[in-house]
Each structure stands twice: as C-alpha cells, then as structure tokens.
C-alpha positions in Angstrom: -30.5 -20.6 -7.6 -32.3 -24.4 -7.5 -32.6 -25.8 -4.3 -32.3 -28.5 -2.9 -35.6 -30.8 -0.5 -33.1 -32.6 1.3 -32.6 -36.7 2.0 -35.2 -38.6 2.1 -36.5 -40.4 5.4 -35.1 -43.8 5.6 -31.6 -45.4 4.9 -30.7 -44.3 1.3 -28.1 -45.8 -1.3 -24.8 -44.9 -0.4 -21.5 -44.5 -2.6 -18.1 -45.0 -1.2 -15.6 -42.3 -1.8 -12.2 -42.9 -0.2 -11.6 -41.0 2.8 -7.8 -40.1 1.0 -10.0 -38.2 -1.4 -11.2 -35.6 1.0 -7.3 -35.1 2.7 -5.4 -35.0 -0.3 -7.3 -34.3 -3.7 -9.8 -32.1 -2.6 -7.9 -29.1 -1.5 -5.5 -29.5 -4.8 -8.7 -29.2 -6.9 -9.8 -25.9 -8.4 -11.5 -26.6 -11.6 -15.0 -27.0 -10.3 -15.8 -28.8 -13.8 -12.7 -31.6 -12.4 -14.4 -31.8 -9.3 -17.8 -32.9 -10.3 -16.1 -34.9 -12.8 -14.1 -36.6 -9.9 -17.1 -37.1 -7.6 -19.2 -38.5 -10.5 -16.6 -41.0 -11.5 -17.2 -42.7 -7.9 -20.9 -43.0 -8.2 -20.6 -43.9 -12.3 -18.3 -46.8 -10.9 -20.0 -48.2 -8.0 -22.5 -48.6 -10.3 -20.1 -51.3 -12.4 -19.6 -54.9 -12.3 -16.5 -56.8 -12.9 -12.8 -57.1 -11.6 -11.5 -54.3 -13.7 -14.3 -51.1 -13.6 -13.8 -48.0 -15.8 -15.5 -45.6 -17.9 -15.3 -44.5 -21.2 -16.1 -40.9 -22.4 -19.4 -41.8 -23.9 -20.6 -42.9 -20.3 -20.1 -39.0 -19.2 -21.6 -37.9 -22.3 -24.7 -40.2 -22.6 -25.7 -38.8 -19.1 -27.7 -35.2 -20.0 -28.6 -34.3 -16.0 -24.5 -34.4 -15.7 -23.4 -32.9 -18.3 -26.2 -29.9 -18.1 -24.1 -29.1 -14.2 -20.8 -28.6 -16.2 -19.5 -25.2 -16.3 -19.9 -24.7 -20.2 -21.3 -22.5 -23.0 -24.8 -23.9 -24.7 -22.8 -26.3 -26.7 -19.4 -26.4 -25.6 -20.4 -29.2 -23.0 -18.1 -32.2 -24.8 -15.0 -29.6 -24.6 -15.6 -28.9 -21.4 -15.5 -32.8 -20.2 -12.9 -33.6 -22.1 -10.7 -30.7 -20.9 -12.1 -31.6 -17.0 -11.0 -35.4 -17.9 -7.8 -34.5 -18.9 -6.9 -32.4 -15.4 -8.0 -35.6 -13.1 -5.7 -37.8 -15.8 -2.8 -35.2 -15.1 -3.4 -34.3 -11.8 -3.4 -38.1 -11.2 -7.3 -39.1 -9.4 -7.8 -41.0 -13.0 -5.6 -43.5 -14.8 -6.1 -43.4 -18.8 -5.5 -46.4 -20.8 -5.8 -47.0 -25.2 -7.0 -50.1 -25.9 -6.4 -51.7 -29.3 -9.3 -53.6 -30.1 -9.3 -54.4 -34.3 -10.1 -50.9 -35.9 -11.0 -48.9 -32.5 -9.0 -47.5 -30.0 -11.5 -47.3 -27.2 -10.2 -44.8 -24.3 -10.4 -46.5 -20.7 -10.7 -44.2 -17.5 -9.8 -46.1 -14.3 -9.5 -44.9 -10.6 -6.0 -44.2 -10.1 -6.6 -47.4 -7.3 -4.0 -50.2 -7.1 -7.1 -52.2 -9.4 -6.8 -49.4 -11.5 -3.0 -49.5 -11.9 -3.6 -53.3 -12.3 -5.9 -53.0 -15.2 -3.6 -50.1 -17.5 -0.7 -52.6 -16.6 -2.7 -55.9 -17.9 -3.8 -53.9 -20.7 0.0 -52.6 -21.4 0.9 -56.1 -21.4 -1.7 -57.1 -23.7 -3.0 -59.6 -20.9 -6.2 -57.8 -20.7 -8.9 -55.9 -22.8 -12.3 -55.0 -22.0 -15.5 -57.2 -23.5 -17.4 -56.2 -26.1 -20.6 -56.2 -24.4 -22.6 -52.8 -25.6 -22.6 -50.3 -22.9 -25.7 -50.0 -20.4 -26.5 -46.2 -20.3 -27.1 -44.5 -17.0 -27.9 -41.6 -16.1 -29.0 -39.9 -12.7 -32.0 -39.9 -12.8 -32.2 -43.4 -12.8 -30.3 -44.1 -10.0 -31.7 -47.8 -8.7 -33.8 -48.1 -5.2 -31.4 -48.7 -2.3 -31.7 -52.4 -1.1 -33.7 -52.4 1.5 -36.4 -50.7 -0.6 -36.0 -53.4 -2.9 -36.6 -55.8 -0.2 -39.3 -54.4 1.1 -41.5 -53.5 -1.9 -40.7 -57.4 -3.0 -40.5 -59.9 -0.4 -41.6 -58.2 3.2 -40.9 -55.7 6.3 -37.5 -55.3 7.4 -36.3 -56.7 10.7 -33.1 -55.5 12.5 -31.1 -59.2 11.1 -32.4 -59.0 7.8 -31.1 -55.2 7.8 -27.4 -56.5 8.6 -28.2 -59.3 6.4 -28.8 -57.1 3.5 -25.9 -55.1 4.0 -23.8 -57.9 4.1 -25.0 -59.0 0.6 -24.7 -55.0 -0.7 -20.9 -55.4 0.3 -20.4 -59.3 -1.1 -22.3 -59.2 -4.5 -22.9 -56.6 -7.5 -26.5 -55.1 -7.1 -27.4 -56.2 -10.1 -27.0 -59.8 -9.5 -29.5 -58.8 -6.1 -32.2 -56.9 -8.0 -31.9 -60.5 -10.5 -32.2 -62.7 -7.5 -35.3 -60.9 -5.8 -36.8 -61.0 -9.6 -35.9 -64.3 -10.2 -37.6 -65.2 -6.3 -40.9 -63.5 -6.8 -41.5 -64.7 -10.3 -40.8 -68.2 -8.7 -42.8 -66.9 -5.5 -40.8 -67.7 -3.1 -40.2 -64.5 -1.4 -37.1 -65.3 1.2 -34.4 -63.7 1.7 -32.5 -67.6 1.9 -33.6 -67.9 -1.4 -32.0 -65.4 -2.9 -28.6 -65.6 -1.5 -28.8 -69.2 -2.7 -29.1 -68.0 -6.4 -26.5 -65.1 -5.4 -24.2 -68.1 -4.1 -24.5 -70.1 -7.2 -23.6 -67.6 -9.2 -20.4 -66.4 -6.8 -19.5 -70.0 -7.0 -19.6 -71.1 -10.9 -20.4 -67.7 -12.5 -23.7 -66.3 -14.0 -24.5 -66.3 -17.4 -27.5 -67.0 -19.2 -27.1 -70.5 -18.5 -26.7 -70.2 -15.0 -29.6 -68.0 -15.0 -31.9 -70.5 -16.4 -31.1 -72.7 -14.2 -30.8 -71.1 -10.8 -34.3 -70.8 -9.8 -34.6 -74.5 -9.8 -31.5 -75.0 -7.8 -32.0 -72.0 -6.2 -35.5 -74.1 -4.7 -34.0 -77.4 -4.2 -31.1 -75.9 -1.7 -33.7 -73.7 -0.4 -36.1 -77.0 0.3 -33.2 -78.9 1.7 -32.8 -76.0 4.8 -35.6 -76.0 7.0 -35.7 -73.0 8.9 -37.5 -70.2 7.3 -36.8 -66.3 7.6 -38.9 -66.1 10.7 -35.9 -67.8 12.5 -33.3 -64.8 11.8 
C-alpha cells in the first residue's frame, strides 16, 4: 500500500468543497470510482476562470496521475470514467450539457450549482456557448504554489496584513491573473504588493486581454507613483 508524508509545514493551497457535499452526497455515494471523480471535479474547477466553469471529458482523461487511481483494468481506464461520469450526472452532483458548435458536439460537465444550472439553461436557450480557446492541460502534479509562496519567493517576507491581504485577493481574482500580476511586477521590478492589485484592478475593471496586458505595467506604475505610502505602511 503507498503512503502518504503528510501536509507540508506552512499554509498550503486550499480547494473549496461545499459543506452540503459531505451531509448529503457523500453517504449516497458507493462507487469509489464516482467519488474520486466527484472530489476531483472541485479541485479541476477551482482551477478555472470565467463566469460559467466546466469540464469536458478530455480534461479527466489528459490527467495520467488521476486516471492511474481509478478502479480499472490496464486499459479499461476511459470506460471506467465515463461510466463514473455518468453516476454523478444521474445521481445529480454534475449537470451535463451538448453544445452545438459547427461540426462538434462538445460535452459540458458543470457543478450541479445554481451557476451550473444557469450555464445548461443559457446554453438550452442558445444564449450561451463556450469559447474556442484550446484547452490548458492540468494535471496534478502540477498543481501551482499556494499564494503566499508566490509572494514570498517573488516580492518579500510575509507580514500578518499582507497575509489577510493576500487572501483577500485569492477570494476577489482568478489565480492566474495574480501569478500574471507578480510576473508582470518583478519583470518591471517593482516588487509591491500595491502594484499588483493595481494591474489586478485594471483588469477587474475593463477586462484583460492581450491589450490590457501590454499596457498594464505602465498604468499599473503611474497609479502606483501617484500613492505614496509604500508596503512598509500595511
């Protein structure tokens, strides 16, 4: 049997699971495939960006370390998810939506959240349909650094208000857009935390695109100039 070393010191990278999960689908689940399904769909979309998150079966399939936990013959691993995707669609923990996009018929998974119900209703309605950006494989083994890490290894020690600081940006913005920011602030070095959230600001405010990006480091140091205090004051 593998084992496992434990947590690491330190505060690590959480994912949020509702609470309703552990009350009410937990003790209905008895598949053990549908279960790590289910608790890999939370981490999978906390990972995500956008209004509308979901997952398509390829984003179950790309990931090798997952798939090689399944409960499944040497080769029989893509029966096995799509039989363990179809109990969490029937038993009800994931919504599944067909999307008619030209000549493909992509298959959406979405938590069965009132977002969730949102997005198969939009796309029902033909109001919505994902973009056709290509995918961005994950797997998890990859899992990215939690932020303070990030903070830390880029721009300085933590204090007690930049901790809750930090937090409060985890919560408000998509971590991509924070790893972006920090990049974006060392290349320019200018390695403060008000720099960042004036880039992660910007781009809350108009939207970020490759536009945006080229030009938020220069606004990014202008607001940054026109503030005064520096980090030492938090």
């Amino acid at each position: 049997m593998a084992t496992f070393d434990g947590y690491p010191a330190g505060e690590a990278y959480l994912t949020p699971v509702p609470g309703l999960f552990f009350r009410a689908l937990l003790p209905q689940i008895d598949d053990l495939n549908e279960l790590k399904v289910s608790i890999y769909t939370f981490w999978r979309l906390s990972q995500k960006e956008g209004h509308f998150r979901y997952l398509q079966f390829e984003d179950f399939l790309d990931d090798e370390i997952f798939l090689s936990g399944l409960e499944a013959s040497q080769g029989s691993e893509h029966l096995a998810l799509e039989k363990s995707l179809e109990l969490c669609v029937q038993r009800g923990s994931l919504l599944k939506a067909e999307v008619t996009s030209g000549r493909q018929h992509p298959v959406l998974y979405f938590l069965n959240s009132p977002r969730g119900r949102a997005a198969v209703q939009a796309i029902q309605d033909g109001h919505w349909r994902p973009n056709e950006e290509p995918r961005m494989p994950l797997n998890l083994s990859l899992e990215r650094p939690n932020i303070f890490q990030l903070y830390e290894e880029h721009i300085g020690p933590l204090s007690p208000l930049i901790a809750d600081a930090l937090k409060e940006a985890e919560e408000t913005y998509p971590y991509s857009w924070i790893e972006e920011g920090v990049r974006i602030a060392v290349e320019r070095n200018k390695r403060n935390w008000r720099y960042v959230v004036a880039i992660l600001e910007r781009w809350q405010q108009e939207g970020r695109d490759e536009r945006t990006n080229r030009r938020d480091s220069e606004e990014a140091r202008r607001r940054y100039a026109d503030w005064g205090p520096d980090e030492s004051d938090w």
